[in-house]
C-alpha positions in Angstrom: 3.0 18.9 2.3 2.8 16.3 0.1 0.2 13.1 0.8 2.0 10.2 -0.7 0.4 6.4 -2.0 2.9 4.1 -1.4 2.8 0.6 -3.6 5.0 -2.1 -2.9 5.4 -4.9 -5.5 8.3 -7.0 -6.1 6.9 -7.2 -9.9 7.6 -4.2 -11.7 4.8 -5.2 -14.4 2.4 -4.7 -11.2 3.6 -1.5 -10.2 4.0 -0.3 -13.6 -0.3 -1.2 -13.8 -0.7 0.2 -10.2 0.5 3.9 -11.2 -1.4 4.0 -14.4 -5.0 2.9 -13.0 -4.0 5.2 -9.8 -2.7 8.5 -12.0 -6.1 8.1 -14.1 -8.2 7.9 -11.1 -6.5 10.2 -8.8 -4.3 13.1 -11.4 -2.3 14.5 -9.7 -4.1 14.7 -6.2 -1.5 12.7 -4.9 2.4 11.9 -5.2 2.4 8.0 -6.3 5.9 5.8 -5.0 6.9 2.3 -5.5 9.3 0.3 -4.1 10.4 -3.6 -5.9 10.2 -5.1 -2.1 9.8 -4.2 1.7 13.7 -3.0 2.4 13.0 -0.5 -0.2 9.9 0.6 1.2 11.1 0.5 4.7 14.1 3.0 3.0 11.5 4.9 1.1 8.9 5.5 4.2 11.8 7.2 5.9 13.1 9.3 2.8 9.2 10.6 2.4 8.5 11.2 6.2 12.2 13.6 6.6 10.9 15.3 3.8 7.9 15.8 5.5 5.3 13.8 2.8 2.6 12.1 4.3 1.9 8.5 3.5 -1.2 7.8 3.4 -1.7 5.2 2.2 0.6 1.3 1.2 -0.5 -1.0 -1.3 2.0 -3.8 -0.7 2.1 -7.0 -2.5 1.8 -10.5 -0.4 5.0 -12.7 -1.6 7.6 -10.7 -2.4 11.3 -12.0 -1.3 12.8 -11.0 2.2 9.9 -10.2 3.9 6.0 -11.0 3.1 3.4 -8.2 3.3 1.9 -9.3 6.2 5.1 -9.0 8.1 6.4 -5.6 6.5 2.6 -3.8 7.3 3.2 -4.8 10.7 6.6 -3.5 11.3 5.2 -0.2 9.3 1.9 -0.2 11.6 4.2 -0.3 14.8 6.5 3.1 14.0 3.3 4.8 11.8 -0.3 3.5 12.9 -2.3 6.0 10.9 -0.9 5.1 7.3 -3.6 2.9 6.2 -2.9 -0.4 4.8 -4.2 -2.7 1.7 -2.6 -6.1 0.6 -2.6 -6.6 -3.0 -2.1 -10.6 -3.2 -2.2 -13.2 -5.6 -2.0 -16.4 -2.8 -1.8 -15.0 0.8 -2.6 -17.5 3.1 -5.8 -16.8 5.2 -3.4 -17.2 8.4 -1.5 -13.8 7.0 -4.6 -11.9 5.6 -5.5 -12.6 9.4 -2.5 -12.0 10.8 -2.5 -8.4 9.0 -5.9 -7.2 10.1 -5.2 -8.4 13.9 -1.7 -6.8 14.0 -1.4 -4.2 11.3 -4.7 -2.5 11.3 -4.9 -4.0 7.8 -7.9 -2.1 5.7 -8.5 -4.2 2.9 -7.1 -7.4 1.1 -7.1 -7.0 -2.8 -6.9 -10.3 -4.7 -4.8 -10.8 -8.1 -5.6 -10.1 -10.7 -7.8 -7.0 -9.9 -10.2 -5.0 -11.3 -9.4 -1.7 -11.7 -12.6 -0.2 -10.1 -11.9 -2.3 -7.4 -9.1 -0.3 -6.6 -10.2 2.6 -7.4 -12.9 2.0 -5.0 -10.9 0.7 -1.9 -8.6 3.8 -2.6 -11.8 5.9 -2.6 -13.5 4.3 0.4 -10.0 4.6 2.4 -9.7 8.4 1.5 -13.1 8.5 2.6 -12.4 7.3 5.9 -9.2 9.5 6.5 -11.3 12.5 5.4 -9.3 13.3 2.8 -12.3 13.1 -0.2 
């Protein structure tokens, strides 16, 4: 079974960053997917859980077109509550940081730019709290 870190950025600069910090952190303890914006991770989540991955955790960006991250962690939390959920945001109002925790069981709220350890560490801590470090 395959656990699976999901990032969702419409920038591909920022996803492109996101899989090197996480592959030098993590090897190859995980599978790492990214999606350009919330349809695609919507499409993704389904194509990983039929083939029986587990995602365990999201990273989604904030502002991406379509949908904002707030919105798209809430429609994920609703069909699959345990994935655990980080917003990785450049300018997300407080109203949708908010609206994330209260309705998306949202973990952590990454600002823009973003240390590396920073990630590393939320990553770490939210492993930590799944029991899977």
């Amino acid at each position: 079974m395959k656990k699976v870190i999901l990032c969702i950025d419409d920038e591909q600069m920022i996803l492109t960053s996101l899989k090197s910090q996480l592959k030098r952190n993590f090897g190859n303890k995980f599978v790492y997917e990214f999606a350009e914006n919330a349809e695609e991770g919507f499409e993704l989540i389904e194509e990983l859980i039929h083939d029986d991955s587990v995602i365990i955790i999201i990273v989604s960006d904030w502002l991406m077109p379509g949908i904002k991250g707030d919105e798209f962690l809430i429609k994920v939390h609703e069909s699959h509550p345990r994935i655990l959920k980080v917003m990785l945001t450049g300018m997300a109002e407080n109203e949708a940081v908010e609206n994330a925790c209260k309705h998306a069981n949202l973990y952590h709220c990454i600002n823009k730019p973003w240390a590396e350890e920073e990630l590393v560490n939320v990553i770490k801590s939210g492993l930590e709290k799944l029991s899977l470090l």
